[in-house]
C-alpha positions in Angstrom: 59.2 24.4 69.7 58.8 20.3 69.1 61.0 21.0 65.4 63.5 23.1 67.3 64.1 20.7 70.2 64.3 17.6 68.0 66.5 20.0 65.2 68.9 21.0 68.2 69.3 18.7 70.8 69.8 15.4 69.0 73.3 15.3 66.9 73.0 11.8 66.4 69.8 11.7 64.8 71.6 13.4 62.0 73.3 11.3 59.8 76.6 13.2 59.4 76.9 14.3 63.3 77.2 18.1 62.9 78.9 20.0 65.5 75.7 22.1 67.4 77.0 25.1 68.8 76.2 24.4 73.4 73.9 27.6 73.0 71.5 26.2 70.4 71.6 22.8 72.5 70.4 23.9 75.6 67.6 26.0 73.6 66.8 22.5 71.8 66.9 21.1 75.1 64.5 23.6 77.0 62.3 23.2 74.3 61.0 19.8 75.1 58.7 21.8 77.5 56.5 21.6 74.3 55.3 18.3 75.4 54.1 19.5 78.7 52.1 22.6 76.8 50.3 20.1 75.0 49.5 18.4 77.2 48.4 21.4 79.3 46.5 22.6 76.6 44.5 18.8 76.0 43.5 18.9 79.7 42.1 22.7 79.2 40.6 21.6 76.4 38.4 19.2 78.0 37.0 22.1 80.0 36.5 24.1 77.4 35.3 22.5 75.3 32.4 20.9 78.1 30.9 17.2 78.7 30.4 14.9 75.8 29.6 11.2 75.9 31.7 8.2 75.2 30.3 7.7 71.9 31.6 11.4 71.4 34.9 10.5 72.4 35.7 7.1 70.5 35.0 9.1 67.6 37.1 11.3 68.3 39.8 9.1 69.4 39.1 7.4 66.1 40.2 10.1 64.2 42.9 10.7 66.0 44.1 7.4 65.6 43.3 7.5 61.7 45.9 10.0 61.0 48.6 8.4 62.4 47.9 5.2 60.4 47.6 6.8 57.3 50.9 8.0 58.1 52.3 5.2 59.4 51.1 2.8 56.6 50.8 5.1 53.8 53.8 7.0 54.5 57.1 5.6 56.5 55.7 2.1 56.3 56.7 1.8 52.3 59.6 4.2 52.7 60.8 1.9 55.6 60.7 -1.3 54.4 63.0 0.0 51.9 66.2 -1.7 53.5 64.1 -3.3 56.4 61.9 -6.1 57.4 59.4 -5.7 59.9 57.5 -8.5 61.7 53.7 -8.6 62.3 54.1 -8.2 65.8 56.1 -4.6 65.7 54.1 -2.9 63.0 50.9 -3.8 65.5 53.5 -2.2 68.4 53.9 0.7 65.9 50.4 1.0 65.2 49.2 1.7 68.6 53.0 3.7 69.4 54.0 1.2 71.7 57.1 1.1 69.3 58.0 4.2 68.4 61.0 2.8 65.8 59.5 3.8 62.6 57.9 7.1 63.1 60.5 7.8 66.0 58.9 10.9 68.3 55.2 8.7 68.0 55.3 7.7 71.7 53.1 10.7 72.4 50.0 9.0 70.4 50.1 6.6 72.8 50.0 9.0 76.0 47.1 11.2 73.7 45.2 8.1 72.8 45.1 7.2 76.7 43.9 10.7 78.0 41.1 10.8 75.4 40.0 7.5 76.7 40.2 8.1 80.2 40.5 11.9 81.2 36.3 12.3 80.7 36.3 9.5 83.7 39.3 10.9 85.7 37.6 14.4 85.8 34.4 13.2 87.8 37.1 13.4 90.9 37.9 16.9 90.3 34.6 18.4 91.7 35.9 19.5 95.0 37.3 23.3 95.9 40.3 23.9 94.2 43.2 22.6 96.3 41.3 19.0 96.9 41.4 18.8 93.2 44.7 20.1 92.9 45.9 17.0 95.2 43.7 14.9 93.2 45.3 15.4 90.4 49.2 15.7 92.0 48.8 12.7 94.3 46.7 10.5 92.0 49.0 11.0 88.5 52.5 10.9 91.3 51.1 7.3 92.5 50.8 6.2 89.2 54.1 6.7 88.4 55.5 5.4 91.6 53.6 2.1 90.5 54.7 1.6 87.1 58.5 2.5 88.5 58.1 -0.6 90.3 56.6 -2.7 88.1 58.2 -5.3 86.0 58.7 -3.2 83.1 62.0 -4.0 81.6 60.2 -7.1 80.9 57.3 -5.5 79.4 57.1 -3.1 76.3 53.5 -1.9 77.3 54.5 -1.3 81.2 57.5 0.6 79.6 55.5 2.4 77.2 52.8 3.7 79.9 55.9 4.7 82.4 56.2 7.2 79.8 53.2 8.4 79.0 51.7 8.8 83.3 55.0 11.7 83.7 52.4 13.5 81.8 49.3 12.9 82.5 49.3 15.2 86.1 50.1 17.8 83.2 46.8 17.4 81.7 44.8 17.6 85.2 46.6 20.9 85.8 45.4 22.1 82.4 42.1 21.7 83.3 42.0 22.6 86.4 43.0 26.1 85.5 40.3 26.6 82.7 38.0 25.5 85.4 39.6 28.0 88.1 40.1 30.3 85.4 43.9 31.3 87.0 44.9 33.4 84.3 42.4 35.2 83.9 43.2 35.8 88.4 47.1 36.4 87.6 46.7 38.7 84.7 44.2 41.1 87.3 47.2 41.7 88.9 49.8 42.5 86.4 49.7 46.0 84.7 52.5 45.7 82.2 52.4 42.3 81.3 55.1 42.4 78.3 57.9 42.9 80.4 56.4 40.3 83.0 56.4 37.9 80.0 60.1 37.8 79.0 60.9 37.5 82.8 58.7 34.8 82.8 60.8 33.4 80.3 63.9 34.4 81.5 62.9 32.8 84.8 61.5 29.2 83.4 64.9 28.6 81.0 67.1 29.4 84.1 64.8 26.8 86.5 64.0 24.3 84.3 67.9 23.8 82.9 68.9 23.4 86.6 65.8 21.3 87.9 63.0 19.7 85.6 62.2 16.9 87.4 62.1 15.7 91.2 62.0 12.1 91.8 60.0 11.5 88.6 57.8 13.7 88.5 57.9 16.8 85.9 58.1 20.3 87.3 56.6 21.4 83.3 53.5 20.6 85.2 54.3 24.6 86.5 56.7 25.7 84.1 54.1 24.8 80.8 51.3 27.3 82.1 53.7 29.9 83.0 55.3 30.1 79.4 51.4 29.3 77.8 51.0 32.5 80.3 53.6 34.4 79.0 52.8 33.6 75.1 49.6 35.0 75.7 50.5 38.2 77.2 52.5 38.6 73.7 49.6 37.7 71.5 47.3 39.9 73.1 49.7 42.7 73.1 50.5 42.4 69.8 47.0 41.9 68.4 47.8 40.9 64.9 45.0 39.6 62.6 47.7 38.2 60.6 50.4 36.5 63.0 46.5 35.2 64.4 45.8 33.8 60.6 49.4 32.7 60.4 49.2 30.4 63.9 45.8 29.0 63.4 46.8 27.6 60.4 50.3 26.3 61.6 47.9 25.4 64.3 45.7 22.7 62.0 49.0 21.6 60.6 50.9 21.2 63.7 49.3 17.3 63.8 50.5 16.3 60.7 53.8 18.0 61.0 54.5 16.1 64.4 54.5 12.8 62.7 56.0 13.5 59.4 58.7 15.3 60.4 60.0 12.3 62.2 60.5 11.0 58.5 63.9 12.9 58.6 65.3 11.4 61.7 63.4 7.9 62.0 66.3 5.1 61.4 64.6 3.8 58.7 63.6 6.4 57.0 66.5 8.4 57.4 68.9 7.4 55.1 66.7 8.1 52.1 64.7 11.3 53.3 67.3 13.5 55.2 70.2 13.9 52.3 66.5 16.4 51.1 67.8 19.1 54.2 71.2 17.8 55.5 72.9 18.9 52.6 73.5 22.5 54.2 76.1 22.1 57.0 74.0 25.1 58.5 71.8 24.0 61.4 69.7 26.4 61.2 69.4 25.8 57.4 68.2 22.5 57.7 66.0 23.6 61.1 64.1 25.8 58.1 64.2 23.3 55.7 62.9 20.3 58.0 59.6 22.6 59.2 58.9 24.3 55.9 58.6 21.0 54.3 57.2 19.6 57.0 53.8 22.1 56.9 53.9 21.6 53.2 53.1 17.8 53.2 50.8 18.2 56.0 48.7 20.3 54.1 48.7 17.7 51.2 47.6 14.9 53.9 45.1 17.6 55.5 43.9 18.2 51.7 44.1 14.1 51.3 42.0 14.0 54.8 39.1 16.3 54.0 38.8 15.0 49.9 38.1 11.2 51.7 35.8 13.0 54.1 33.8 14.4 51.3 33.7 11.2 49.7 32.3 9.4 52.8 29.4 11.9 53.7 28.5 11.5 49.7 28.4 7.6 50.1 26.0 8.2 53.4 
C-alpha cells in the first residue's frame, strides 16, 4: 500500500512527469491510510506483546534506529553526495528524520522513534473502563496537536517535525486499546459472512475517507485503519493459505527495509542516478513492479548484511 501510494499519487517525484490515469491517483491517494495501519498495528503491538522495561525498550529503539543509519550513511548518503553537498548540521537533521531530504518518506522514523520512547509511559493512563481510556487517548493526542498548531513552528524544524508526527500518535492509542478490549474479536461475533462484509468494508472506507479524512486536524484513519486491518483479516482467515501466510511474513520482515530504500527512487538526490533503473517503461504500473520487486530484493541483502554483523558481535561477546 506505502509503494502504491508513493508510485501513484506523486507525478512529480518522477523525473519525466508521466501522465497517471485520475483512477490510479485516487487509489495512490487512499492508500496513504497505510501510515495509520502502522501505526495502529505499533500501538497493538505494545499490548500484545506485554510490559517490558526501559532498558528493554532503548534497545529496541536502538535497533530501530540502526537500520535507518546504515541506510542513510551506507546507502543514499554516498549516492547523494554525488552532485550535492551536505552540511554537518542537515545530515544530524537527517539522521534523527527531522529532515527527511535525503531519504524523502523518513519522517515516519521520527514519529516511530517517539512512540517507542514514550507509548510504555503514555499507557499507564489507559487503565480505566474502556471509554475513559478511549477519551484519554482522543482528547490527550487532539491537545497535543492543537498545541504544536500554535506553536512557533515555522520557525522551528523540530516543532514542525513533531506537528507531524502527534496527527498520529491517537492512532497508536486506538491500536492498543482494541488488543486490550479485544473489539474484533466482539465485531466478528456478530458477523456470519464476513467476506462480503469485508469488501463493503472497503467499499465504504474508499468512498468516506476520499470525501473526509481529516476534521480540523485530526485524522479520521484513527477509524478507518482498524476497519480495513478488519476487513484484511476476514480475507486472510477465509482464505487460509499456508503459502500467501509464508509469502506475507516474509514481505512482512522486509517491509522495514523496503520503506527506506525505496525512497532511493524518488529522493532528489538520489533520483537522478537510481530511477532511469525503472522509469524507463512509460508503463506505471511497470515501474510500480519494478520499484517493489527491487525494492524487497535489496532489503533482503541489508537483512542478510544485518544478521551476518549480528553473528559477528555475539561471537566477539
Amino acid at each position: 500500500m506505502m509503494l502504491f501510494h508513493h508510485c501513484f499519487s506523486f507525478p512529480e517525484y518522477w523525473l519525466d512527469l508521466p501522465q497517471i490515469p485520475s483512477v490510479l491517483i485516487k487509489l495512490g491517494s487512499f492508500n496513504k491510510i497505510c501510515v495509520a495501519i502502522f501505526a495502529f498495528l505499533s500501538g497493538y503491538g505494545f499490548y500484545v506483546n506485554g510490559d517490558f522495561n526501559y532498558r528493554t525498550t532503548i534497545k529496541k529503539a536502538l535497533k530501530f534506529m540502526a537500520k535507518y543509519w546504515f541506510q542513510l550513511f551506507v546507502v543514499f548518503l554516498p549516492i547523494a553526495c554525488i552532485g550535492y553537498q551536505f552540511s554537518p548540521i542537515k545530515i544530524l537533521y537527517n539522521a534523527f528524520a527531522l529532515f527527511d531530504n535525503i531519504i524523502v518518506f523518513a519522517w515516519y522514523v521520527l514519529f516511530y522513534l517517539i512512540v517507542l520512547l514514550t507509548f510504555p509511559f503514555f499507557k499507564r493512563l489507559l487503565k480505566g473502563k474502556w471509554w475513559t481510556d478511549l477519551l484519554t487517548v482522543i482528547g490527550g493526542g487532539y491537545l497535543l496537536v492543537i498545541v504544536l498548531y500554535f506553536s512557533p513552528r515555522e520557525n522551528s524544524v523540530i516543532l514542525s517535525a513533531l506537528m507531524d508526527c502527534a496527527i498520529y500518535y491517537p492512532v497508536v492509542g486506538v491500536g492498543y486499546l482494541f488488543a486490550k478490549y479485544d473489539i474484533f474479536a466482539i465485531i466478528t461475533k456478530y458477523i456470519k459472512h464476513t467476506v462480503p462484509a469485508a469488501v463493503v468494508v472497503f467499499a465504504v472506507v474508499f468512498l468516506l475517507r476520499s470525501k473526509v479524512s481529516v476534521i480540523k486536524g485530526f485524522t479520521l484513519d484513527a477509524v478507518y485503519a482498524p476497519m480495513i486491518i478488519l476487513a484484511f483479516w476476514w480475507l486472510l482467515r477465509a482464505l487460509e493459505n499456508a503459502h500467501v501466510n509464508r509469502v506475507l511474513s516474509w514481505i512482512g520482515k522486509m517491509s522495514f527495509s523496503a520503506w527506506l530504500f525505496h525512497s532511493i527512487f524518488f529522493s532528489a538526490y538520489t533520483s537522478q542516478v537510481v530511477q532511469p533503473f525503472v522509469n524507463w517503461s512509460p508503463y506505471i504500473l511497470i515501474r510500480f513492479l519494478l520499484v517493489t520487486i527491487i525494492s524487497l530484493l535489496a532489503s533482503f541483502i541489508i537483512e542478510q548484511i544485518y544478521c551476518l554483523a549480528a553473528m559477528v558481535l555475539k561471537k566477539e561477546k
